[in-house]
N, C-alpha and C positions, 0 to 999 in steps of 0.2 A: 322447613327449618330456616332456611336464609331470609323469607317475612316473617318471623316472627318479629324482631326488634318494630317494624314495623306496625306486626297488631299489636305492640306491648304499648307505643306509643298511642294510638287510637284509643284502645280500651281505658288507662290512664287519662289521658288529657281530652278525649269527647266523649266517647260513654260513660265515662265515669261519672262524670258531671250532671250528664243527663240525667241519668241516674238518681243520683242525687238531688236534683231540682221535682223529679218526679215525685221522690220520697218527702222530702222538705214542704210540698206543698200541701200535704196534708201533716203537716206538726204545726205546732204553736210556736216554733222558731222563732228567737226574739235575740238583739246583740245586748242587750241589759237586763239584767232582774233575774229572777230563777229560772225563766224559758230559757234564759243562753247555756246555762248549763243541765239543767233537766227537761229535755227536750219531750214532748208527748204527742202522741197520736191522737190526732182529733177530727179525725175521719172528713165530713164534706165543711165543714164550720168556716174554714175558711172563704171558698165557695160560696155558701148561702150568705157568711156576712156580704161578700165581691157586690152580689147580685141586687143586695138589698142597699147599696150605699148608691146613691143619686150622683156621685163624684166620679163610681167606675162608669155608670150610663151617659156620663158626659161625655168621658174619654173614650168610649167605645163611638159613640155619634162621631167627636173630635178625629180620630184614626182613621174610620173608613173615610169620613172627609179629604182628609188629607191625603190619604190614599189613594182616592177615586181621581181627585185631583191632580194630584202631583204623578202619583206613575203611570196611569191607564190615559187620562188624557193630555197630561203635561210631555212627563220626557220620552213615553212610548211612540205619541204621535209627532210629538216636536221632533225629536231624533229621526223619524221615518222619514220626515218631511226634507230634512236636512240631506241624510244620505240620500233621495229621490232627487235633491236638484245639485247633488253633485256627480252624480252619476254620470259618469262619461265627460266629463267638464276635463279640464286643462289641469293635468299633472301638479303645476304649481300655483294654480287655483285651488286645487285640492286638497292641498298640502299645508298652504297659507290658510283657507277656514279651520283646518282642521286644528291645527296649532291653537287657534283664536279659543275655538271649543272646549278641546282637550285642556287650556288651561285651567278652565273654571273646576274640570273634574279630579286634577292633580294638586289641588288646593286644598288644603288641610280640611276639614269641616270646622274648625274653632275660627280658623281665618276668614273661611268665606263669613260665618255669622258676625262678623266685628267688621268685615266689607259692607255686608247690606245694613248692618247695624247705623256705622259711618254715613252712608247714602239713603238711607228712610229714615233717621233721627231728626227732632224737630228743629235743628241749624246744623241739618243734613245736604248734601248735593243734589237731592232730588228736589226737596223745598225751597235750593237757594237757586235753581232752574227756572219754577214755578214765581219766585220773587221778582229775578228780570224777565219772565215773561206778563206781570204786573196781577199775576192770582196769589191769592190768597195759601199761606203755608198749609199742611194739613199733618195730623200727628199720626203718622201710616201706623207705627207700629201698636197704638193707643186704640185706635178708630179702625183699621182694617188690619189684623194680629194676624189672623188663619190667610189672608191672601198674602201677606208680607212673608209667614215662613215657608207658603206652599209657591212664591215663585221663586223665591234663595232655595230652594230645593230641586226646582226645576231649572233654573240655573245651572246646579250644581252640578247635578245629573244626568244632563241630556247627552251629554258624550259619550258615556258609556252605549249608549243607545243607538246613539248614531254611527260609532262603530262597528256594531255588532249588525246594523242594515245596512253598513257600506259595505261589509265582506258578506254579505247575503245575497246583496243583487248584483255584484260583481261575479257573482255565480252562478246567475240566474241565460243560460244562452239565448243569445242574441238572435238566433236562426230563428225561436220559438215566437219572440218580442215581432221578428220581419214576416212572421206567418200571418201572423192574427191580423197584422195591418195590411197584408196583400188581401185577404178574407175579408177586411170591412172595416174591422173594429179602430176604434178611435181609441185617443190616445187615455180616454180614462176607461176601456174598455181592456184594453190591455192591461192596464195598472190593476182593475178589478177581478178580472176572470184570470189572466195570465203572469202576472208579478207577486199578488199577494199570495194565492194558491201555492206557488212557487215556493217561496220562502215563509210561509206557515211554522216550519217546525223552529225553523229560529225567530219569527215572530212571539212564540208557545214561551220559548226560552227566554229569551229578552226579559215579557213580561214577569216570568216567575224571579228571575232575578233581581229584576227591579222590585216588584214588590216586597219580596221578603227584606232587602236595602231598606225600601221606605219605614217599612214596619219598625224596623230598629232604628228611626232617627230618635239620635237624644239631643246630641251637643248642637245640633243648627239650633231647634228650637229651644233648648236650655239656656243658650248663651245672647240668642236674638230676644225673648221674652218672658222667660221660666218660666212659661206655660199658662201665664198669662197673657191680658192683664184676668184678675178671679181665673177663673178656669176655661177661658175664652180661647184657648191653645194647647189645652192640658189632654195630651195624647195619652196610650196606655203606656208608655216606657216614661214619662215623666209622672205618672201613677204610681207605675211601679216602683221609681228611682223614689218617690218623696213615704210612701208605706214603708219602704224594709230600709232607708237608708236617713230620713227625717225624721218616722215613728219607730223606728229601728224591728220592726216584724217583717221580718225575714220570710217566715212562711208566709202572711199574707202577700208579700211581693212575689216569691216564687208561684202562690197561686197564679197572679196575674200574667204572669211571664208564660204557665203553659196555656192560657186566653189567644197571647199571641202566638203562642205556636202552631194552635189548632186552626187561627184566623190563617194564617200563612199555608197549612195544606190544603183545608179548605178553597182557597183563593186559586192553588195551584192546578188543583182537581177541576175546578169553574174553566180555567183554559185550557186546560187540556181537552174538557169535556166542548167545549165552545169550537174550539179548531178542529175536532175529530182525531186528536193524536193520542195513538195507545200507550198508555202507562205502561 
């Protein structure tokens, strides 16, 4: 009795919805014309249109790109790397990096993209660097689009990573780390057999969270290139945003929206299945 208000909120404001996205992706859902008001069932169509249009296979390429990119080798390993060389360092060493970090990840997302915006524009800070170093300007966000959003994201995001492996191996006992090196083992010996094994299941975690994060960037890449330039940047949330909210098909967007959901357990399952941790 005393959770119910509880599952009344749940069922309402996340299953309900679910729900509903699940149901929606097979209508004709549309904000204009007779679909907005007579909505119909039209079983896989929207589906085989997804699969048959050369713009979702872009954005599907684009996604895992940037995904493979940005969370698995960007801010999983960059964060790793981070908490590893602060580990046991000086209080207010630790304190002071982290501050540095943590701001990038307490930054709005509209703001970091108008930051790198600012600094890779072409009489940007990064070209007017390259000016007094006497090279030639280059038009980052023109010329390298998918590296310019996928390091504002690894930017953005590496703190979150790096705190979640500073309270990992700060748990990780120290008796175990002076075994292995009484035993033999060197210092990347330890880090391999005795640190990672260690902290495996918040490594497991880490990644699942970052990834399903990445999967939903819109606003860094919307406001750094609208998913340009053509579709040189055009993720499935910038597919999806320009189908149900540009060509106002709602169901075709809702299709695409359970794409990424399936992408994101799929993904989850891959690490779990990868680190040996039971579901």
């Amino acid at each position: 009795m005393f959770l119910f208000p509880a599952w009344l909120l749940l069922l309402v404001f996340f299953a309900g919805p679910i729900l509903l996205t699940f149901y929606f992706a097979f209508t004709n859902l549309s904000l204009t014309g007779t679909a907005a008001q007579n909505i119909e069932f039209v079983g896989f169509q929207n589906f085989a249109a997804m699969f048959q249009d050369p713009n979702f296979r872009i954005s599907m390429v684009n996604t895992i790109l940037f995904l493979l990119a940005s969370a698995v080798l960007g801010q999983q390993i960059l964060g790793f790397m981070l908490a590893l060389l602060m580990k046991e360092r000086n209080p207010t060493f630790r304190r002071l990096i982290g501050i540095i970090v943590i701001a990038g990840w307490v930054t709005p997302e509209i703001v970091v993209a108008f930051c790198w915006v600012a600094f890779l524009s072409d009489n940007g800070t990064l070209n007017a660097i390259l000016g007094y170093a006497g090279l030639q300007p280059v038009t980052w966000l023109y010329t390298f689009p998918m590296v310019s959003v996928i390091v504002a994201n690894i930017w953005h995001g590496t703190a979150f990573s790096m705190m979640v492996f500073q309270a990992a191996l700060d748990d990780v006992p120290k008796t175990i780390e002076e075994a292995a090196v009484i035993d033999g083992a060197s210092r990347f010996q330890v880090l391999t057999r005795v640190v990672i094994p260690t902290v495996k299941g918040s490594i497991v975690t880490n990644m699942i969270l970052v990834t399903l994060q990445t999967l939903g960037v819109f606003t860094l890449i919307y406001a750094m290139t609208g998913g340009g330039p053509g579709t040189a940047t055009q993720t499935l949330p910038i597919f999806m945003y320009n189908q149900a909210f540009v060509n106002y098909q709602l169901g075709y967007g809702t299709a695409i929206s359970l794409i990424l959901l399936l992408i994101g357990i799929l993904a989850s399952l891959v690490y779990m299945r990868s680190m040996n941790v039971k579901v």
